[in-house]
C-alpha positions, -999 to +999 in steps of 0.1 A: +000+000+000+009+033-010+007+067+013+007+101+001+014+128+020+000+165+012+017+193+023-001+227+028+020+258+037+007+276+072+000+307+052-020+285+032-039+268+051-045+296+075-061+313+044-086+287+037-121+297+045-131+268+065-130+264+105-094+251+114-112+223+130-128+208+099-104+220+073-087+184+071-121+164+063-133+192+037-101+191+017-106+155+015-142+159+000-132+185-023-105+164-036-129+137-040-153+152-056-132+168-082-112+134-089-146+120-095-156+153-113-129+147-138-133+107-141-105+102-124-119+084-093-149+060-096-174+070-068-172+045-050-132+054-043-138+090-042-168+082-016-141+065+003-116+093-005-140+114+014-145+093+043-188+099+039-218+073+030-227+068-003-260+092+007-236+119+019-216+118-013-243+117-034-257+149-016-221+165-022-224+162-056-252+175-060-243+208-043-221+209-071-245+200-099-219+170-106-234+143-127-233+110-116-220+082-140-223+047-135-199+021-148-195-017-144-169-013-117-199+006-099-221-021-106-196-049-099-193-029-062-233-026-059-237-061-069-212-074-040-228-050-015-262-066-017-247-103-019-232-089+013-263-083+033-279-113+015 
């Protein structure tokens, strides 16, 4: 496994216009949702990315008027969820 790090200078975090306190959680959502944006992440990784539910994702993209797409490695995922709770 892999582990990237993302450095943010003080100043530059300090200007951000979120609360200090939730600043680390957001950046991960808005990277998420513009990796997923851009087709870069499926959603079900960029969901994960984010560290929400699939409901709380789905509600960030549509703050964003993001489109959702659905693929087979979405349905593969879906598919194995419900065999899950089967």
């Amino acid at each position: 496994m892999t582990n990237m790090i993302l450095e943010i200078p003080d100043g530059l975090a300090e200007a951000l216009k979120i609360p200090p306190d939730e600043q680390i959680q957001r950046l991960y959502q808005e990277l998420a949702v513009r990796l997923y944006q851009k087709g870069i992440l499926t959603l079900g990784r960029a969901r994960e990315l984010a560290g929400v539910t699939k409901w709380k994702f789905h509600n960030l993209l549509g703050e964003e008027n993001i489109e959702r797409r659905y693929d087979t490695e979405e349905l593969e995922f879906d598919l194995k969820s419900l065999e899950s709770i089967s």
